[in-house]
C-alpha positions as CSV (number, residue, x, y, z in Angstrom):
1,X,-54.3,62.6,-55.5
2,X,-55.9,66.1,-56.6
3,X,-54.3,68.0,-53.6
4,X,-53.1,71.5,-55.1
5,X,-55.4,71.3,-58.1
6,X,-57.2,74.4,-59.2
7,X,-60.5,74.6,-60.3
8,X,-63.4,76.9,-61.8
9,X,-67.2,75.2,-60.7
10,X,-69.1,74.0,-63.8
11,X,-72.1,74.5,-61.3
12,X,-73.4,76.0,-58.2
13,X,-72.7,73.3,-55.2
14,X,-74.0,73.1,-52.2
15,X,-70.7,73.2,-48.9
16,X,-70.1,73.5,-45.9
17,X,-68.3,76.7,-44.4
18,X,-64.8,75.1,-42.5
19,X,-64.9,75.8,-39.6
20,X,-68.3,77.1,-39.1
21,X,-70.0,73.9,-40.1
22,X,-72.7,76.3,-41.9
23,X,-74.3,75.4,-45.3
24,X,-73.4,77.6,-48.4
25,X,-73.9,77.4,-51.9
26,X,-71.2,78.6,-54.4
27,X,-72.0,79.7,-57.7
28,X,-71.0,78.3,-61.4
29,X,-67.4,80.4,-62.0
30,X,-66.2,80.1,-58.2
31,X,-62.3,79.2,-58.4
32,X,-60.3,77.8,-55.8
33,X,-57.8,74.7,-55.1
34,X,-58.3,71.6,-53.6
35,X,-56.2,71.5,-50.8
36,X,-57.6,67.8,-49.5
37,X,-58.5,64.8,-50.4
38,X,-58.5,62.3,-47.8
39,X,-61.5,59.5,-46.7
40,X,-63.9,60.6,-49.4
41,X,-63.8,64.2,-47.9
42,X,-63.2,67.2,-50.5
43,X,-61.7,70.0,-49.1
44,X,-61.8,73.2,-51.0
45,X,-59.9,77.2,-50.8
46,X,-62.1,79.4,-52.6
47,X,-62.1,83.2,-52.2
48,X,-64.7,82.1,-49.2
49,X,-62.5,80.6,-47.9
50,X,-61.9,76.8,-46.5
51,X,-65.5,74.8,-47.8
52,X,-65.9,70.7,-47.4
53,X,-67.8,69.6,-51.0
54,X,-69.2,66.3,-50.6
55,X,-68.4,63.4,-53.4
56,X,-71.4,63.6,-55.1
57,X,-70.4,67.1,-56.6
58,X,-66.6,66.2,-57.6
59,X,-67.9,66.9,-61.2
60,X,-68.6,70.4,-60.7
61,X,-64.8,70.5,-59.4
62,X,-63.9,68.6,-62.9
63,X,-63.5,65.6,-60.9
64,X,-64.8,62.0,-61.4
65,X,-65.7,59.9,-58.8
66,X,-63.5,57.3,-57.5
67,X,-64.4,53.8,-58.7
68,X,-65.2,51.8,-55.4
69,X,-63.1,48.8,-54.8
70,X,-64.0,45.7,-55.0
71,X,-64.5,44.2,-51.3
72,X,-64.6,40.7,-50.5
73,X,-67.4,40.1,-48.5
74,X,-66.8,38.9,-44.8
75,X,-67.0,34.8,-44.3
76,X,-67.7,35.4,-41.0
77,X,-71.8,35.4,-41.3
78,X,-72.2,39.2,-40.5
79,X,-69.7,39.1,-37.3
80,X,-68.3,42.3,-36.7
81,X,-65.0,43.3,-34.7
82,X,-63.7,46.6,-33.2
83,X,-60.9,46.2,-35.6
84,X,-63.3,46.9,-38.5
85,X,-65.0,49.6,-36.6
86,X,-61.4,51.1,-35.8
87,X,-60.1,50.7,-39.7
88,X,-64.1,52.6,-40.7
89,X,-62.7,55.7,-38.2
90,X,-59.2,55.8,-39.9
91,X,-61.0,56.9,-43.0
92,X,-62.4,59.9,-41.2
93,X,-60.5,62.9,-41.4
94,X,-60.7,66.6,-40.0
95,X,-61.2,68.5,-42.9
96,X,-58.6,71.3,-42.4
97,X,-55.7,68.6,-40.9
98,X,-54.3,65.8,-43.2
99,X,-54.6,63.2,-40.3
100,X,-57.5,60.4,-39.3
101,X,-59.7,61.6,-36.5
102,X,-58.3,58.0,-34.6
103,X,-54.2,59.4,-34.8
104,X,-55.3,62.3,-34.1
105,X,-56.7,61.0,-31.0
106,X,-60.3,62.1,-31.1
107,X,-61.6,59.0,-31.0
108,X,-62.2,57.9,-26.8
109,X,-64.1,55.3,-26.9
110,X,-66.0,52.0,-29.3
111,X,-68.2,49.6,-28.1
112,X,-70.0,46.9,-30.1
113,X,-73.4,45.5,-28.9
114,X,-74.3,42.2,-30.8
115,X,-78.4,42.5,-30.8
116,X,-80.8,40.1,-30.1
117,X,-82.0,39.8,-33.9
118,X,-77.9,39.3,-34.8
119,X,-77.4,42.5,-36.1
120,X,-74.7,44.9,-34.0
121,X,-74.8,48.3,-33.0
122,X,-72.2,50.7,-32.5
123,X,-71.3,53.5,-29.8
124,X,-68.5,55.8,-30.2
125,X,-67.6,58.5,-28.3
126,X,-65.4,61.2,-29.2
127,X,-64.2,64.6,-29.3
128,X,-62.7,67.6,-31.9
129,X,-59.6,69.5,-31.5
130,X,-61.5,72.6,-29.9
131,X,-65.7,72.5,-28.7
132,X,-66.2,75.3,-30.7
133,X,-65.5,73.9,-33.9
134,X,-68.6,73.9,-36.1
135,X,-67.6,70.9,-38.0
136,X,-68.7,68.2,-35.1
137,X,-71.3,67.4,-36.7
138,X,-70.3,66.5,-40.3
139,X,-67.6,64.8,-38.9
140,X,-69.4,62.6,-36.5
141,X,-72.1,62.3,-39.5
142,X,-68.8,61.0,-41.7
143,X,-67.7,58.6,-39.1
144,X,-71.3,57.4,-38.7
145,X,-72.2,57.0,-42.3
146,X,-68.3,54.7,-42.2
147,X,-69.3,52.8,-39.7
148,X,-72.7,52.1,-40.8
149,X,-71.3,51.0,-44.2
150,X,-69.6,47.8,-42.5
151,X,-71.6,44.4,-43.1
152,X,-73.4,43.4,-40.1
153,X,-73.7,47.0,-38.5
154,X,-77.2,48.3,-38.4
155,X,-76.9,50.9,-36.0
156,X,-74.5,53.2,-35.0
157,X,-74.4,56.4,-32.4
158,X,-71.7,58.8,-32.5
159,X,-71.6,61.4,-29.8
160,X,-69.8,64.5,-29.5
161,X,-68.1,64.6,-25.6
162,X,-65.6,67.2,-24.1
163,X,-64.1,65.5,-21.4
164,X,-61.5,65.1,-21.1
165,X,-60.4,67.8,-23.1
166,X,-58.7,66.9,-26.2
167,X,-55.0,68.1,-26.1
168,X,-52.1,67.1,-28.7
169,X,-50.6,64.5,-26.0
170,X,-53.1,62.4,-27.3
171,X,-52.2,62.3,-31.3
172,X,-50.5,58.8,-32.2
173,X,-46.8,58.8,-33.1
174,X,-48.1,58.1,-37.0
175,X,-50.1,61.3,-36.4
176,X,-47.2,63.1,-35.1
177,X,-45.3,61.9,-38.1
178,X,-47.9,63.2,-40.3
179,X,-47.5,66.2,-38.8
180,X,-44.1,66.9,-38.8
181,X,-44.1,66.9,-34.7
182,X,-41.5,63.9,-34.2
């Protein structure tokens, strides 16, 4: 969409530092190129090198803000499936690798608990492509924030796990596609 677009900041933003995961601010003036633009996640190249801006600061990038779609509510009186919490995940990406943290195979595990007041709460478990990746959090945080945003969810826990290892056996063949490995 703006993949490959360059840009000089209107603004200081707040970001966060790929792959660090630390906070930074970049000044008004900072250039760069948006090299991503995938699940309501921004990724930017500046001379800083590789930042995440979140949407709320797509102006400063000379960007509007996507107009949400229209979504038909659910007729099923709040009910929730693990196919909804599966399609939420698909629109969580890693930040430096054009491919949904689900094909990518980072995803191990979803369970749905309906609750005693009717509401349902979520528990995902999953991984990154290497521990030391500073991003865990905002992506888990990105997943979350997804899955809370699905009508009848009013709670969700995603943890960080490391075993087993993640290893690229366990990208989908659409991932692999993605990526050029088929």
């Amino acid at each position: 969409m703006h993949e490959n677009t360059e840009f000089s900041l209107s603004r200081d933003v707040e970001a966060i530092e790929i792959p660090s995961g630390r906070k930074l601010s970049l000044e008004k003036g900072t250039q760069g190129v948006i090299t991503q633009t995938l699940g309501g996640s921004y990724t930017i190249a500046t001379p800083y090198g590789l930042s995440r801006i979140a949407e709320k600061d797509l102006d400063a990038l000379g960007m509007e803000k996507p107009k949400a779609e229209a979504k038909e509510k659910s007729k099923t009186n709040g009910a929730v499936s693990e196919d909804d919490v599966w399609n939420q995940l698909k629109q969580c990406f890693d930040p430096e690798i054009p491919v949904n943290i689900v094909d990518l195979g980072l995803v191990y595990d979803c369970r749905l608990t309906k609750k005693d007041d009717g509401g349902t709460r979520v528990e995902v478990k999953m991984t990154l492509t290497a521990p030391g990746c500073g991003m865990g959090p905002a992506i888990a945080h990105d997943a979350q924030s997804k899955i809370l945003s699905i009508d009848g969810v009013d709670e969700a826990d995603v943890q960080l796990v490391w075993d087993p290892p993640w290893n690229q056996n366990m990208i989908s063949e659409a991932g692999r596609m993605k990526l050029g490995m088929i």
